[in-house]
C-alpha positions as CSV (number, residue, x, y, z in Angstrom):
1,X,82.6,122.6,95.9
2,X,83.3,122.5,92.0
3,X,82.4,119.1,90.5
4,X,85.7,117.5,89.0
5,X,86.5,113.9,86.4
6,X,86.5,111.3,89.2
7,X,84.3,113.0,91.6
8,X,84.3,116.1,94.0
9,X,87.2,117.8,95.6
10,X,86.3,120.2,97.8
11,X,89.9,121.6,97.9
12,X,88.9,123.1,95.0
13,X,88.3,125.5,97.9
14,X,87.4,129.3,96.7
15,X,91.4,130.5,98.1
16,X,93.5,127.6,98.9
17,X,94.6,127.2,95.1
18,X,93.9,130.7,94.2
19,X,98.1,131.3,93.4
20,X,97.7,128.3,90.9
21,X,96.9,129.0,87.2
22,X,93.0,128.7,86.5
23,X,93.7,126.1,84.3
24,X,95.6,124.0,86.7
25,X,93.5,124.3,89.9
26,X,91.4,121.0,88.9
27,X,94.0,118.6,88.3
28,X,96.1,120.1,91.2
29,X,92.6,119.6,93.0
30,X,92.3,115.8,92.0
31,X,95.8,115.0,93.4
32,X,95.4,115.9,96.4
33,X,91.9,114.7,97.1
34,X,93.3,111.3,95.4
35,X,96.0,111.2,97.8
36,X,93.3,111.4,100.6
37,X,94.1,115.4,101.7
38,X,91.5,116.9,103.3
39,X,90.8,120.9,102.3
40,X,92.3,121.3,106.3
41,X,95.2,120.2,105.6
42,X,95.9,122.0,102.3
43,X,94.8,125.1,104.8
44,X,97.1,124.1,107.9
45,X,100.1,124.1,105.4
46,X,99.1,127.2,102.9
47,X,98.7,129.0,106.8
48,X,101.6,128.1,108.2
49,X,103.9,128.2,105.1
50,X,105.1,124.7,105.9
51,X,106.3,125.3,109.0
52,X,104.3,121.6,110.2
53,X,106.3,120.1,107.3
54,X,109.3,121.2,107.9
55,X,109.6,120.6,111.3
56,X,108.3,117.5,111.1
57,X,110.7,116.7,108.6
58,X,113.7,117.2,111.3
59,X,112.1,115.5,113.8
60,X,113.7,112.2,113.3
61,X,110.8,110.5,113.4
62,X,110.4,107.0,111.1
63,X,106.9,108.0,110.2
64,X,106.7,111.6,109.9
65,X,105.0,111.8,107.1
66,X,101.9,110.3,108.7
67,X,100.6,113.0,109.6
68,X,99.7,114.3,106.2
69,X,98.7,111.6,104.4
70,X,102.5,110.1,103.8
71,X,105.2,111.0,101.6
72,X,102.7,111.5,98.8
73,X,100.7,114.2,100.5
74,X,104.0,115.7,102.1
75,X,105.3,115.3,98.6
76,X,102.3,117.7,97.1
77,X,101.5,119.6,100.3
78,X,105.5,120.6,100.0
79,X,104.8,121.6,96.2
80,X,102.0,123.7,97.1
81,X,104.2,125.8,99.7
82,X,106.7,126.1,97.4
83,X,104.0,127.6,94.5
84,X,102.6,130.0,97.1
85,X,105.9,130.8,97.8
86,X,107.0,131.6,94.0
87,X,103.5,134.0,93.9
88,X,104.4,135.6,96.7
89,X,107.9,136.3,95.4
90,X,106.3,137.4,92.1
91,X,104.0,139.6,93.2
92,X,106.4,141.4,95.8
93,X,108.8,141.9,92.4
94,X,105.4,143.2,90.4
95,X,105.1,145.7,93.4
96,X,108.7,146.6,93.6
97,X,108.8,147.1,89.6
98,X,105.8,149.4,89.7
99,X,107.5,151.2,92.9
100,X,111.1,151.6,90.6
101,X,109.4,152.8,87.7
102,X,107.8,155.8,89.4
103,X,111.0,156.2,90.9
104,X,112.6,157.0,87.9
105,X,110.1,159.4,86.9
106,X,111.7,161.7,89.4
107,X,114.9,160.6,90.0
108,X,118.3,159.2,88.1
109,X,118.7,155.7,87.2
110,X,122.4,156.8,89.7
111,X,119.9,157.8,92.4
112,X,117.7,154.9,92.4
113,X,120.2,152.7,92.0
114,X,122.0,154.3,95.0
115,X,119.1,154.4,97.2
116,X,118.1,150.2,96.7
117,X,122.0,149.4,96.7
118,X,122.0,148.1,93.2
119,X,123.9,148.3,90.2
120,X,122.1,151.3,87.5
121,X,121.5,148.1,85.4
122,X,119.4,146.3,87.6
123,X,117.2,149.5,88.2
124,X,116.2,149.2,84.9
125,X,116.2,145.8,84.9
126,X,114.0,145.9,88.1
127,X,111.4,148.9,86.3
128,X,110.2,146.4,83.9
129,X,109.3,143.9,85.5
130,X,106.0,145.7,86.6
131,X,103.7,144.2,84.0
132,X,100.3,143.7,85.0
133,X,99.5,139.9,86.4
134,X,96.4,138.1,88.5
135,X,98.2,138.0,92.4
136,X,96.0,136.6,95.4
137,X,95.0,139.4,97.0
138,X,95.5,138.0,100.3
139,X,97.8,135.8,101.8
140,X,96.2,132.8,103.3
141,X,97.4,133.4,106.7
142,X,95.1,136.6,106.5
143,X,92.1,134.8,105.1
144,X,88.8,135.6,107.1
């Protein structure tokens, strides 16, 4: 538990905001415990990728949001699917990136481009997009 302004918010967890910037894990923190979130339920969504939300969502119920706190803690679990989500996406394009680049060390810019079913542009477009970044190392429906 890290100690935050206005008291402590244990979803300041050691991986449920670990695809957040550093800098904005303690205000991101604060909301949610402020909205009354527990660290399970920042869990139950990270885990399922919103899948609770969602369906709930198109369930047609009046109160669906109760569940999680109302439309305030569906409003920032949602945001915090959606971050994970934009990680994930960025480190799978780090990956491929790295993946093109050695590519092209042995092949044509045609070749690669042939093989992925893009244009030769985009190959190099794709190749430098491998710059080092801080990714999760695992997802959090893998955590221990």
């Amino acid at each position: 538990m890290t100690s935050q302004p206005g008291g402590d918010t244990p979803i300041a967890d050691a991986w449920m905001l670990d695809h957040r910037p550093p800098e904005q894990r303690a205000g991101i923190a604060a909301r949610l415990f402020e909205a009354g979130l527990s660290p399970d339920q920042l869990a139950d969504a990270l885990a399922d990728a919103g899948d609770a939300l969602y369906a709930a969502s198109r369930a047609g119920d009046e109160d669906w949001t109760a569940p999680f706190g109302g439309p305030l803690g569906v409003a920032l679990l949602a945001a915090e699917v959606s971050a994970l989500a934009a990680h994930l996406n960025s480190r799978a394009s780090a990956v491929r990136a790295l993946a093109v680049d050695a590519l092209l060390d042995d092949y044509s810019a045609v070749a690669v481009a042939s093989a992925l079913g893009v244009s030769r542009q985009k190959v190099y477009d794709i190749s430098k997009g491998g710059t080092p970044a801080a990714f999760i190392d695992i997802t959090p429906w893998r955590q221990p």
